[in-house]
C-alpha positions as a Python dict, from the first residue, in 0.01 Angstrom:
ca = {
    (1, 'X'): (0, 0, 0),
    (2, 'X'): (50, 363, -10),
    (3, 'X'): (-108, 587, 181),
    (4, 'X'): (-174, 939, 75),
    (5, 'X'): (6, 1158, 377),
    (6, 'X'): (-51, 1519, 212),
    (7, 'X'): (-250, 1518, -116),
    (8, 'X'): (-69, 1806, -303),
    (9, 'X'): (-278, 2084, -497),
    (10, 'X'): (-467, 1858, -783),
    (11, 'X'): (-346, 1465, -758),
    (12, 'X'): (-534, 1196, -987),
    (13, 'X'): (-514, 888, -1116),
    (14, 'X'): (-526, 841, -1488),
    (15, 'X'): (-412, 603, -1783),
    (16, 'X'): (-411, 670, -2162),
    (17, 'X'): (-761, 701, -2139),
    (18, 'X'): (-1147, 575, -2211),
    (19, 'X'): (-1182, 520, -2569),
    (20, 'X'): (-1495, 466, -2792),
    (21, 'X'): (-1767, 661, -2580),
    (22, 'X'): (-1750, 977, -2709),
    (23, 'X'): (-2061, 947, -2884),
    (24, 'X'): (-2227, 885, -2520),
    (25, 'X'): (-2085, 1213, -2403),
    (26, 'X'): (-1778, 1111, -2202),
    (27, 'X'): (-1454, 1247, -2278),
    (28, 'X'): (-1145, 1062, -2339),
    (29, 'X'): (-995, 1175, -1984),
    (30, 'X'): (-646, 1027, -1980),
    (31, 'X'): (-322, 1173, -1913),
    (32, 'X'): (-270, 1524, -2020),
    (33, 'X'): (88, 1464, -2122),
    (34, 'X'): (71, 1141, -2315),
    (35, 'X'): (473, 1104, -2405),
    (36, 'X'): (601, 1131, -2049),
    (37, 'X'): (337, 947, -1886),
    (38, 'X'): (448, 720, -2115),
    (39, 'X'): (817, 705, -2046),
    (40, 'X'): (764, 712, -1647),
    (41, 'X'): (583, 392, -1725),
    (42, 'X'): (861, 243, -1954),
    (43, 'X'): (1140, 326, -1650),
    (44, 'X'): (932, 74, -1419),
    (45, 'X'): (876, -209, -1693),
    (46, 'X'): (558, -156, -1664),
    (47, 'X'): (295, -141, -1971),
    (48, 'X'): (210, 166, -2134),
    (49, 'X'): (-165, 167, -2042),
    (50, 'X'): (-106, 120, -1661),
    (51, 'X'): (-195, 322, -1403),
    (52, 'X'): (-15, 636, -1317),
    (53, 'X'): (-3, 960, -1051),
    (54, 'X'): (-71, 1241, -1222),
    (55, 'X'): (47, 1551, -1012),
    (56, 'X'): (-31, 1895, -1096),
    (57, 'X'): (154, 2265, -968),
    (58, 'X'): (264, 2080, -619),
    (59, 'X'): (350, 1774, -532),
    (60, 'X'): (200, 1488, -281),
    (61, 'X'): (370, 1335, 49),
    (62, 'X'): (325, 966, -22),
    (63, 'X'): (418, 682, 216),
    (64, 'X'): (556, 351, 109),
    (65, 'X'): (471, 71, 343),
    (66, 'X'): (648, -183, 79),
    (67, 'X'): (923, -168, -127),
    (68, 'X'): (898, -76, -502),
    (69, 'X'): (1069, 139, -776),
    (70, 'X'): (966, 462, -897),
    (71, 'X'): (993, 725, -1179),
    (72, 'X'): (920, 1074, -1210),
    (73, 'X'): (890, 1196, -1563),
    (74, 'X'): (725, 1507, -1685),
    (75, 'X'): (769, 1899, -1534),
    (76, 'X'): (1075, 1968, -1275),
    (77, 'X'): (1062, 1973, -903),
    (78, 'X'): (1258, 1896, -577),
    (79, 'X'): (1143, 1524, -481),
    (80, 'X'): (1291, 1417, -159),
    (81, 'X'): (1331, 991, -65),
    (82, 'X'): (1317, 962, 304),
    (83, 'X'): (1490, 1347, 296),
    (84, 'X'): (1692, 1295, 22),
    (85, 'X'): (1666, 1422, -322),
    (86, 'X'): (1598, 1218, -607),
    (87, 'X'): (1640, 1298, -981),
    (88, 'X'): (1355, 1306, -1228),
    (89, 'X'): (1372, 1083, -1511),
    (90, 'X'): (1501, 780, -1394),
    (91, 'X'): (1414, 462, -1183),
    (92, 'X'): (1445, 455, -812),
    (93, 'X'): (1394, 205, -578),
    (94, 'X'): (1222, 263, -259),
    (95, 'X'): (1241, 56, 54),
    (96, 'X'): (960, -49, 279),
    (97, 'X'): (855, 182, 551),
    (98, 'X'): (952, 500, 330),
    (99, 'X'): (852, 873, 273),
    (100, 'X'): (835, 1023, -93),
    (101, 'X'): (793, 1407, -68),
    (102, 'X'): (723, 1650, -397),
    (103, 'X'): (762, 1967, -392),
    (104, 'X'): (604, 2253, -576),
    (105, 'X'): (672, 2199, -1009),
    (106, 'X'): (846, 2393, -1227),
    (107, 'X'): (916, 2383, -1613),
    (108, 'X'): (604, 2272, -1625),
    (109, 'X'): (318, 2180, -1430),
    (110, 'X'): (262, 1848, -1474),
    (111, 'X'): (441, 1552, -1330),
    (112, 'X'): (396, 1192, -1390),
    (113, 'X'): (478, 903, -1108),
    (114, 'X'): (471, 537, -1235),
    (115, 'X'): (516, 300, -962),
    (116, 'X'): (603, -92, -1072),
    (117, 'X'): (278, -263, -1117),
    (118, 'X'): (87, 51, -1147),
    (119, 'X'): (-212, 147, -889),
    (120, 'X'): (-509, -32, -893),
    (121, 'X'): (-797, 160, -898),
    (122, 'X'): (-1138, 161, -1001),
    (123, 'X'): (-1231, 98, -1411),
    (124, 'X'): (-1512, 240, -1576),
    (125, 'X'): (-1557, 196, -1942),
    (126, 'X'): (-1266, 22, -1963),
    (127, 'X'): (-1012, 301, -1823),
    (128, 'X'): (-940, 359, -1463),
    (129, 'X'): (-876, 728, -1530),
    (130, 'X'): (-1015, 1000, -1307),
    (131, 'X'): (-1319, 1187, -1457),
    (132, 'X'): (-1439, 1427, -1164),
    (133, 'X'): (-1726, 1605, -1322),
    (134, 'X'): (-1918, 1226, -1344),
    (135, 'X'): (-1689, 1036, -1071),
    (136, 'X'): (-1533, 808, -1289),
    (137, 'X'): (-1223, 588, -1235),
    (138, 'X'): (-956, 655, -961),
    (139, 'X'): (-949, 570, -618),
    (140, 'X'): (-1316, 746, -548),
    (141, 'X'): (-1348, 955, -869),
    (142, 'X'): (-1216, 1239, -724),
    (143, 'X'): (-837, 1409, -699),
    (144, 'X'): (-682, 1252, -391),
    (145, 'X'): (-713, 1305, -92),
    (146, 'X'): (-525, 1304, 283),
    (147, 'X'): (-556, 905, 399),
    (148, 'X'): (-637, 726, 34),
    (149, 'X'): (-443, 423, 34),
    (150, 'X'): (-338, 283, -324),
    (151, 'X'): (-296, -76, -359),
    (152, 'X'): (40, -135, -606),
    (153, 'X'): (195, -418, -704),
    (154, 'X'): (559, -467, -559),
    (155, 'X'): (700, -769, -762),
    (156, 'X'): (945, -535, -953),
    (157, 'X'): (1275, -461, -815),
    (158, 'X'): (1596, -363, -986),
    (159, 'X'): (1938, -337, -850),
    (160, 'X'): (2028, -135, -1207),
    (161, 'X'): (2003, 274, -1171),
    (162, 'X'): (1803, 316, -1525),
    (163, 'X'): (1747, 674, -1682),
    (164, 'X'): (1610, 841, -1977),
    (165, 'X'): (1859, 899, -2308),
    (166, 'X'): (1872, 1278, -2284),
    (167, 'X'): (1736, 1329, -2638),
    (168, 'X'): (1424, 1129, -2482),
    (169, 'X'): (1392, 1413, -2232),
    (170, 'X'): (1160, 1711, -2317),
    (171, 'X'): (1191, 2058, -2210),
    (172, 'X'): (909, 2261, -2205),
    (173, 'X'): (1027, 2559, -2275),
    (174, 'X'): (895, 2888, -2511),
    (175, 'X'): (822, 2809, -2856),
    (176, 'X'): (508, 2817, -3105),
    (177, 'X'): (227, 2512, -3064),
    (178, 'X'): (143, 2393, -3431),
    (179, 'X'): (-197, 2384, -3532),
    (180, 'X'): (-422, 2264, -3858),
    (181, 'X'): (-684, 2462, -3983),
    (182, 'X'): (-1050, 2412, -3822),
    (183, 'X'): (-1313, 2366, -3999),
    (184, 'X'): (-1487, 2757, -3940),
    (185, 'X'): (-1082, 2896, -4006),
    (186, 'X'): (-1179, 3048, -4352),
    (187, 'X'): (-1488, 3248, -4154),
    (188, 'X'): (-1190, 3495, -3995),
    (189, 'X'): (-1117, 3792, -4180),
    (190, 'X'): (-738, 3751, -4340),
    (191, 'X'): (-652, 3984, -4057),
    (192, 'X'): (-760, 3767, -3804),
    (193, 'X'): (-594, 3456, -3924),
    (194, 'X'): (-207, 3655, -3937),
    (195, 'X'): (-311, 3862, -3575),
    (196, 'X'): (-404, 3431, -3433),
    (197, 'X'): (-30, 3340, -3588),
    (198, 'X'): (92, 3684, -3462),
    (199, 'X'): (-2, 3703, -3118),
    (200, 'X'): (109, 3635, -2740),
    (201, 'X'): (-170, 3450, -2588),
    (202, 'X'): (-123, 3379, -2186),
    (203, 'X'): (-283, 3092, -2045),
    (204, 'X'): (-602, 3207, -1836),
    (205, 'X'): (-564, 3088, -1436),
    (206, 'X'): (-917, 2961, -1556),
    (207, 'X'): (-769, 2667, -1712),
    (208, 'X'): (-830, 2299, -1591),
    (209, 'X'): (-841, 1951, -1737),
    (210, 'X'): (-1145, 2048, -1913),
    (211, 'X'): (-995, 2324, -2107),
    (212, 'X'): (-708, 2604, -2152),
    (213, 'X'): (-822, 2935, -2171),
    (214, 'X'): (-641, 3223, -2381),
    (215, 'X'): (-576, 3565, -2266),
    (216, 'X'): (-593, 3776, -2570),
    (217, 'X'): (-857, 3897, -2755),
    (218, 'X'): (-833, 3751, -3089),
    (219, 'X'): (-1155, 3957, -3242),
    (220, 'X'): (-1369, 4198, -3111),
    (221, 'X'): (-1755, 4019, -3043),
    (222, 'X'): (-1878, 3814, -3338),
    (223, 'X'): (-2181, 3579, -3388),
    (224, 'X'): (-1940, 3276, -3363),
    (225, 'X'): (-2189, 3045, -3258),
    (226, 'X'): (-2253, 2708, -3482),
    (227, 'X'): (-2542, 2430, -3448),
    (228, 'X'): (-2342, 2234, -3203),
    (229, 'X'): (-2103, 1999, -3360),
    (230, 'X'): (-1817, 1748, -3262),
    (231, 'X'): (-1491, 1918, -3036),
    (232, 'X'): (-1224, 1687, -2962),
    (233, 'X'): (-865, 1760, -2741),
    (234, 'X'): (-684, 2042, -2947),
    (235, 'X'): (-965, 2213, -3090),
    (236, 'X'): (-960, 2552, -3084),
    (237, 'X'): (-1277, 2711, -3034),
    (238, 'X'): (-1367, 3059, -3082),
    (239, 'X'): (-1651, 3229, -2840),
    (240, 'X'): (-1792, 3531, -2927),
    (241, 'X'): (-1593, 3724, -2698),
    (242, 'X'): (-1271, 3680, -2869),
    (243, 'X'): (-1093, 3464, -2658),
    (244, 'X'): (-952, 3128, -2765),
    (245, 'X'): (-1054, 2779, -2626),
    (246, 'X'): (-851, 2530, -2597),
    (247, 'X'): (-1015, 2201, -2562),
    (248, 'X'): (-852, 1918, -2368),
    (249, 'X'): (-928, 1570, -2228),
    (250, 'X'): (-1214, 1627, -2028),
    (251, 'X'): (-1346, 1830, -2178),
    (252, 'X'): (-1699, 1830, -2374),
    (253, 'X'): (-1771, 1620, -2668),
    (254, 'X'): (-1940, 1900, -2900),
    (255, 'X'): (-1933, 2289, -2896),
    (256, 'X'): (-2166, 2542, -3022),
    (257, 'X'): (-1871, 2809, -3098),
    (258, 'X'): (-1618, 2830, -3422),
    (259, 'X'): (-1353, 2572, -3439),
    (260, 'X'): (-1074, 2791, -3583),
    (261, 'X'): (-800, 2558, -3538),
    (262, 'X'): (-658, 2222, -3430),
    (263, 'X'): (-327, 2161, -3209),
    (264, 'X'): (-155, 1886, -3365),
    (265, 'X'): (-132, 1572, -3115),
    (266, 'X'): (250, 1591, -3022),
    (267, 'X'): (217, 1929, -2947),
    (268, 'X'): (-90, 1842, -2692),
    (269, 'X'): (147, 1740, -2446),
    (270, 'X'): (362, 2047, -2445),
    (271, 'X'): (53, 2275, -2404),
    (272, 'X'): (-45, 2048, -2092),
    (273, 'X'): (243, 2194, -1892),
    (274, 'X'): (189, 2511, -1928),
    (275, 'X'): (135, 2717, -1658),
    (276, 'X'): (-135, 3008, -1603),
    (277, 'X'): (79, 3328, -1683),
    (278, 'X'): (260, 3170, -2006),
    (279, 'X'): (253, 3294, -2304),
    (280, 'X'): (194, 3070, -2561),
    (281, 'X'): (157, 3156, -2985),
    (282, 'X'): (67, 2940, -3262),
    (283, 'X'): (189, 2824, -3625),
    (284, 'X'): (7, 2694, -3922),
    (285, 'X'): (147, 2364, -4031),
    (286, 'X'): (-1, 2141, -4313),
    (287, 'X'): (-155, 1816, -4222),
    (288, 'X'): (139, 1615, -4407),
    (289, 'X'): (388, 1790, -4175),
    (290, 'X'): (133, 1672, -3853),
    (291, 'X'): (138, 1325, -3923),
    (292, 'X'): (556, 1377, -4006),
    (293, 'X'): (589, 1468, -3635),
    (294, 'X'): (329, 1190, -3505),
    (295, 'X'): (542, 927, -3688),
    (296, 'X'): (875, 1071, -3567),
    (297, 'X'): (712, 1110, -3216),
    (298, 'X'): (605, 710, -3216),
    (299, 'X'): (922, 585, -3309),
    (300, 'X'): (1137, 744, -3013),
    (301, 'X'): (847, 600, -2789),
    (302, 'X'): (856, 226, -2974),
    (303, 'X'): (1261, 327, -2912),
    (304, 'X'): (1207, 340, -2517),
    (305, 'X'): (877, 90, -2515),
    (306, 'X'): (1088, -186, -2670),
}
């Protein structure tokens, strides 16, 4: 077991996700930044869909009544083993009876812990992620909180100190998020599409799992409303107040506003950890170029997965 000393700000349990019920009205859910969710899980041995701790701003106090091994992949932060620091990505083990602290994040505001085995925790619709808003998955379908105890698995030990290749590492600093063209994007005046490309957007402090909000009026108020039609993770929608929408993984199935835009998929991940007060801007990129970076993307993972 592992019981839940200090819960940190916003602590869930997710996996890649719930797939196929979309059309029902529930969201993929999932973890917000796919790739290092996935490589926290590939430091462990463990497989790519299991359970992980998904930690955001500040970190938990966890403690370890068995021993297992641990990763932390994802946004930086002081993590301390029984008052020692430990380094993010790479494997650690820990010893029965044993204290994992986490600190507040930076570079980044999203951390990923796999723990050998991963943590069991309650499936719905075939995915044990957390989904809040309907109290799916997790321990209780909720963040955590001060006492939870999470069952693990501790039949995976290794006396071998394993770390990420540092060109499997990814920084999360400035640069543009690349996007496809919705399907309202020829609506926008040509001004409007070069001031979207143009400008420095900063992430709202509004912004949750559901959705990243945009500081930065795009447009003065339009009628940008649409018979309500299908949104997915990295849409862009546009309200009629001007400000961007970013939609993420649990968020809502269909949207009444423009869809201006798409993020592309890899890119997903990087706009996961950013923080409320970053400034983010955007680039056009074709489709062929999308799928480019998707297929580069899945090899360095099939690299590390193997």
């Amino acid at each position: 077991m592992i019981e839940v000393r200090k819960p940190g700000l916003f602590t869930t349990i997710q996996d890649l996700g719930r797939t196929g019920y979309r059309k029902y009205g529930i969201p993929w859910s999932g973890v917000m930044d796919k790739y290092s969710a996935l490589m926290a899980n590939s430091l462990v041995k463990n497989k790519p869909d299991a359970s992980i701790i998904e930690i955001t701003h500040s970190g938990p106090e966890l403690w370890f009544e068995d021993r297992a091994s641990i990763a932390l992949v994802g946004a930086e932060a002081e993590a301390k083993l029984n008052g020692h620091s430990i380094s993010m990505n790479a494997c650690h083990n820990v010893s029965s009876e044993s204290l994992l602290s986490i600190g507040a994040l930076s570079e980044g505001c999203r951390l990923y812990l796999a723990v050998n085995g991963g943590i069991e925790a309650r499936s719905h619709f075939g995915s044990s992620s957390t989904y809040i808003s309907a109290k799916l998955g997790g321990i209780h379908g909720d963040k955590l909180k001060k006492g939870d105890l999470l069952k693990i698995d501790s039949n995976f030990w290794t006396d071998k100190y394993c770390t990420l290749p540092e060109h499997l590492i990814k920084h999360f600093n400035s640069r543009s998020i690349r996007f496809t063209t919705g399907p309202e994007w020829d609506k926008l005046k040509v001004k409007q599409k070069e001031a979207f490309e143009k400008m420095k957007f900063k992430v709202s402090p509004e912004s949750n799992r559901m959705g990243i909000r945009l500081q930065g009026e795009l447009t003065n108020k339009i009628n940008s409303q649409i018979i309500s039609s299908t949104v997915f993770p990295g849409t862009v929608q546009l309200p009629p107040g001007g400000f961007p929408i970013i939609s993420m993984n649990d968020g809502q199935t269909t949207g009444g506003y423009w869809r201006i835009a798409s993020v592309i998929s890899i890119d997903l991940d990087y706009l996961a950890q950013q923080s409320p007060g970053n400034t983010v801007t955007f680039k056009k990129v074709e489709m062929d170029e999308a799928i480019e970076l998707m297929r580069y993307q899945e090899k360095l993972l099939l690299e590390q997965l193997r």
